[in-house]
Phi, psi and omega in degrees: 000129175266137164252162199282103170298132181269003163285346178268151193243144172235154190219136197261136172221105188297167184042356172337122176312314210252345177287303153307338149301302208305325148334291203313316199304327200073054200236128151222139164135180212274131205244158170219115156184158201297150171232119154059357196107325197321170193269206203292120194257143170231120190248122175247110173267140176278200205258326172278125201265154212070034196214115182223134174238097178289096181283099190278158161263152164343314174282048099266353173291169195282320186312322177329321211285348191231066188292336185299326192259007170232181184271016206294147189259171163291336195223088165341134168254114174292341277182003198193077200282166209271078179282202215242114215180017170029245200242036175290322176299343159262346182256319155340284177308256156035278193320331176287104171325287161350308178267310189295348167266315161317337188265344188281332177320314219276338187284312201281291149005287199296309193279004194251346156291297165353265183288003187267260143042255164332260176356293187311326179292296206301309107041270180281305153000277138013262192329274208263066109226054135299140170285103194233103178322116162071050154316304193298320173285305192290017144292309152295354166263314193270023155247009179326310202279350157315319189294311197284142171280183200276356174279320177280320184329306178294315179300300200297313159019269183295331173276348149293004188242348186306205169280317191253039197266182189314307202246019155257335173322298179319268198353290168313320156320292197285343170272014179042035187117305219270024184253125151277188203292133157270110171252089182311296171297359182234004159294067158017298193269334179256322203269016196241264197330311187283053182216312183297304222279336169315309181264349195269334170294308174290330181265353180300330192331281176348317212257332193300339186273337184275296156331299202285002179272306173330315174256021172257340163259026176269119161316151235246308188317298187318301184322297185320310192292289175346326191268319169317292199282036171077013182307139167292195166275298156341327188266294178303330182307309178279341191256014190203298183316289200291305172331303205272322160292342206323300190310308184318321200285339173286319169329289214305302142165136160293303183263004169276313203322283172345284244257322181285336170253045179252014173319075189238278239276003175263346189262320158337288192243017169240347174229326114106064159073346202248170073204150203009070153090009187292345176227357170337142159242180166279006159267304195307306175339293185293353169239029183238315192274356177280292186279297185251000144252015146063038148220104174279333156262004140309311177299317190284325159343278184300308160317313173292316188285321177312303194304269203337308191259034161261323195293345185279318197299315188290352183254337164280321159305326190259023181267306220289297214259049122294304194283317166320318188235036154269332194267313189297000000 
């Protein structure tokens, strides 16, 4: 008789087509193969013919689909089977410091980028459309740091941040000496900002190219009026520019918000959540209880409480400069 692992379910099919040949065959012991997609099937035939007992692995079970409402581990315990456990894997989280200080990172994060961010895009934008000798080539230098990922971004960084690194050297410059050694990543207090100013270097490109489509489609004509009726640069800016930008400015952001609150790999590998929990995120979290503390169904938890709550923030976003710009 084989035996049955009890995280596994089993389901019997009488006259089964395929049990029975295996019968005929003289085959009793384990079969493996793809169905339909379905995942890895483990199949046992008796002796009898027209009797097959088919033995799903976990990963076919329906429960899968709802890993947030069960204990499931990363590394199965044959010895400790996968129950049902509803929404304890959420007040588990709740419960957790730890986790209630990553969303605050990340929020804070989100909102100290953001506009940070932006501001650098609109900015350069601005800039290079202008009639600016060689626009083209400094487009292409200001959009270098997109290209590179963000895994070398971070190591060039990290030697900039060092002690004897580029921006305690300014420092010392600019302080004729008298500022001391800055340890950015291991400051509490710092290592949150050079994390801020890292990714608003590396991700403006992006939003700049989308400003500079935008403001190549604000009619050329308004400025000219604007100028008529005696206007500044100042002026035009607000009146003609930011306006004329709108849409964009809801793209822009909507998808920094988004991109800003996925904040892992720079935090990943130059602070790795520290120095005491100071740059930890909701990501990095979810991948810590997933991965290297093999409870997945906390993380599939947490994951979901992540999803909602990017998904609330971008749809209030785009309600408010809706509403706005229905009262206008």
């Amino acid at each position: 008789m084989p035996l049955y692992l009890s995280t596994w379910e089993l389901m019997i099919f009488a006259n089964a087509e395929w049990g029975g040949q295996l019968a005929r065959a003289g085959y009793a012991g384990i079969y493996r193969a793809q169905s339909g997609g379905v995942a890895r099937m483990t199949t046992v035939a008796s002796r009898h013919d027209g009797l097959g007992v088919a033995q799903y692995a976990w990963s076919s079970s329906p429960l899968r689909r709802y890993v947030d409402l069960i204990n499931q581990r990363l590394v199965p315990n044959l010895n400790v089977g996968t129950q049902f456990v509803g929404i304890n894997n959420y007040l588990r989280i709740l419960g957790q410091p730890e986790f209630l200080q990553a969303f605050r990172n990340t929020a804070l994060f989100t909102i100290l980028v953001t506009p940070l961010q932006s501001g650098f895009a609109l900015a350069a934008a601005m800039l290079l459309n202008t009639k600016l000798p060689a626009r083209n080539v400094f487009r292409g230098i200001f959009f270098l740091p997109t290209v590179i990922t963000m895994v070398v971004v971070s190591v060039i960084w990290f030697a900039l941040f060092r002690l004897d690194g580029f921006f305690n050297q300014l420092l010392w410059v600019v302080t004729g000496g008298n500022a001391p050694v800055v340890d950015w990543l291991h400051n509490p207090w710092l290592a949150m900002p050079a994390l801020i100013l890292l990714s608003a270097w590396q991700g403006f490109p992006f939003q700049m190219v989308v400003y500079l489509a935008g403001l190549q489609q604000i009619n050329p004509e308004l400025y000219e009026a604007a100028k008529v009726d005696g206007a500044k640069p100042w002026d035009e800016f607000w009146g003609v520019t930011m306006p004329g930008l709108r849409n964009t400015h809801i793209f822009v952001l909507v998808t920094t918000t988004i991109l800003a609150f996925k904040l892992f790999t720079q935090v990943n590998l130059m602070t790795q959540g520290g120095p005491e929990g100071a740059t930890q995120t909701v990501v990095r979290f979810i991948y810590e209880q997933g991965f290297t503390r093999g409870s997945v169904g906390v993380a599939a938890a947490a994951s979901v409480m992540f999803f909602l709550v990017v998904l609330a923030i971008s749809i209030a976003q785009r309600y408010i400069f809706t509403s706005e710009e229905e009262v206008r």
